[in-house]
N, C-alpha and C positions, 0 to 999 in steps of 0.2 A: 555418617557416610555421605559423601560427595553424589549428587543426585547425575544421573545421566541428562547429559543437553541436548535437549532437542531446538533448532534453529528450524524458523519455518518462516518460508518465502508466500506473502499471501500477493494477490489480486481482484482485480474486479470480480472474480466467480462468488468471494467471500462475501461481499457487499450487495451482491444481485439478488438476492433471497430476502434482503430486508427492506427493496422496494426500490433502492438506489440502482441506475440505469449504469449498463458496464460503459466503459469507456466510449468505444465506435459500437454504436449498432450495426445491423448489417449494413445501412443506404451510407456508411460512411461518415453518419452523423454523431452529435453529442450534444442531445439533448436539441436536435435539431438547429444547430449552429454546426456552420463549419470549423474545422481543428483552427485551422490558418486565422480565422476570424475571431477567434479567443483565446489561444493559449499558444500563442508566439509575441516575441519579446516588439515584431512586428506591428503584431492586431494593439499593441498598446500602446505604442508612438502613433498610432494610426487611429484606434479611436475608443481611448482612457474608459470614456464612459460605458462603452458596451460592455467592455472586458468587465470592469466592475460590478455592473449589472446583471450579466453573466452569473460570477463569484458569487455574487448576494442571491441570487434566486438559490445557488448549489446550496448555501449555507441554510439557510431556513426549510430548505427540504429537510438538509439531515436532523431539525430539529424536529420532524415528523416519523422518523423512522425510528426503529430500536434494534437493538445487534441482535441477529438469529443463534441458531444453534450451532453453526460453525463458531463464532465467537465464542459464544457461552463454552465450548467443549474444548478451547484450547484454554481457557480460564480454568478448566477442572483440571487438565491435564497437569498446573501450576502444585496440585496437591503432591503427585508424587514425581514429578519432573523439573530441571530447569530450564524451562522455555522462554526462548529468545525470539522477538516477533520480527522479520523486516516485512514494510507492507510498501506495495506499489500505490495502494489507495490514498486520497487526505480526508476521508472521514476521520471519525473518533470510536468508532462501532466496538474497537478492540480495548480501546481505555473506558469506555464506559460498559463492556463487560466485565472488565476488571481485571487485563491483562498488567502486568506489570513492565512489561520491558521490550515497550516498540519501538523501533524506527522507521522513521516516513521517509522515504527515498525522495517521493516527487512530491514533498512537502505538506500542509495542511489547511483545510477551509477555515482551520480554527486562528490562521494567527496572520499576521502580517508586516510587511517590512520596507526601508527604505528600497526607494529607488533608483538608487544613486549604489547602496551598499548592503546586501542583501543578509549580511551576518551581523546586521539589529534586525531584528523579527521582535517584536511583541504580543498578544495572544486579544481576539478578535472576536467576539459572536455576533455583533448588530450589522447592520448596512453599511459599508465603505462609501465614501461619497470623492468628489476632484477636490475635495478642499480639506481631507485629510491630509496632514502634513507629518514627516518625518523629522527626528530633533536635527538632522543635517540638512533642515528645508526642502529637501525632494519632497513627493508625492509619493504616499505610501501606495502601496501595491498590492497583490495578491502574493503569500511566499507559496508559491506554486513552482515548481521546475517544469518551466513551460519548451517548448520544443525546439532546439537552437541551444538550449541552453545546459550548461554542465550540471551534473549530480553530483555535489561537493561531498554529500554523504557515502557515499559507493564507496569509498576506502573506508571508513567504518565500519561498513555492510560486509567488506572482504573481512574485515578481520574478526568478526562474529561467525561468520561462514565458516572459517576457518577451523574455529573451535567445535565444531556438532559433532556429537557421537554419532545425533543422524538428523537426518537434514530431509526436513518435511516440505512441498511443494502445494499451495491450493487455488484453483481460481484463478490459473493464468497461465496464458496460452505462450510463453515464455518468446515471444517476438518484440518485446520492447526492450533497448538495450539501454545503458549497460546492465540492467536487472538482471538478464539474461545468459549475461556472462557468470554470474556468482555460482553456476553449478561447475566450475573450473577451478574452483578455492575448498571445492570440501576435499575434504583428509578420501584416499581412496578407501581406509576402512571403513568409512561410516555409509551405512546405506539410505540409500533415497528411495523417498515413499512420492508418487503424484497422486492427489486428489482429482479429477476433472472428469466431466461427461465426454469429453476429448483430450485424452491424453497428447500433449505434447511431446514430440521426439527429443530424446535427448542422444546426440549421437555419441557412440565412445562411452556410455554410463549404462551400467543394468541398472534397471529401477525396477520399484513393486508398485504396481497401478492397484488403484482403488477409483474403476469409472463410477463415481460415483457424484450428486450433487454436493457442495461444501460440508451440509448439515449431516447429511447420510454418511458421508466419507469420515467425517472427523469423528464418528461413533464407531466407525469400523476399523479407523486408524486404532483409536485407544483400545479399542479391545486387542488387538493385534500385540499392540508395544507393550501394552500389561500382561501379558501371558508368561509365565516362567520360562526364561530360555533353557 
């Protein structure tokens, strides 16, 4: 028997419980650096090394953190479900619970890529340095989708979207676009569940809120969706 798809849109809410800081804090910050000063295509013609430096410090956090129970509960959920991950995040919180089937919209801390041509990416866990070099000679980079810049993934994300029987939301305030567009691709049959201490308006959709933290919500989702219809 064909298992029912659950596609689930995660966010910084997912990652926030494991120690990893959401995107903007409230002052507007990230990680106390301005957005503009590290993750535009800008801040890195302007000045390589910080942005790097940046990256590296993100990187070697995540090697202190471990995925919470939101992670862990969408790995269980793998038992009796086919669940499809897209994640706004570039940790790895979800592959080393043991999700099998993510995509990173706005890329990952784990890998990186030419300068010059962003579709060689390679995979990354030490210190990036200016004198990394790409086999096309550029300067490797962060593969970050940095701000300015297109989401070449997001037609893949529609077309997973597409496919849910139902289409789970966690951990994000759905104001980053085009992430934010993908609740326009599900099937009107399938219904949408939000996770969040603030649920996000979704206008034109009924949804089933679960105000709840990532780790609380994702125990309250699967008891929900396991129940005999």
């Amino acid at each position: 028997m064909t298992k029912k798809r659950i596609v689930v849109l995660t966010g910084a809410g997912v990652s926030a419980e494991s120690g990893i800081k959401t995107f903007r804090d409230a002052d507007g910050l990230w990680e106390n650096h301005r957005i503009e000063d590290v993750a535009t295509p800008e801040a890195w013609k302007r000045n390589p090394e910080l942005v790097l430096d940046f990256y590296n410090q993100r990187r070697q956090q995540l090697k202190e953190v471990a995925p919470n129970q939101a992670h862990l509960g969408l790995k269980d959920l793998e038992k009796d479900f086919d669940i499809r991950i897209i994640t706004q995040n570039v940790d790895d919180l979800h592959e080393r619970a043991g999700s099998t089937n993510v995509l990173h919209l706005h890329g990952s801390l784990l890998s990186k890529c030419s300068s010059w041509d962003k579709s060689y990416s390679t995979y990354v866990d030490s210190d990036m340095t200016l004198n990394d070099k790409a086999p096309d000679g550029s300067r490797f980079r962060p593969d970050i989708v940095w701000f300015g810049e297109s989401v070449t993934k997001f037609e893949q994300a529609i077309e997973i979207a597409a496919t849910a029987d139902v289409f789970l939301i966690i951990g994000t305030s759905l104001q980053v676009y085009p992430a934010a567009n993908l609740v326009s691709y599900i099937q009107p049959e399938a219904p949408i569940y939000i996770i969040d201490k603030n649920i996000p308006e979704l206008y034109g959709k009924e949804v089933i809120k679960i105000e709840e933290t990532a780790s609380k919500g994702i125990a309250v989702f699967s008891e929900m969706i396991r129940k005999p219809q």
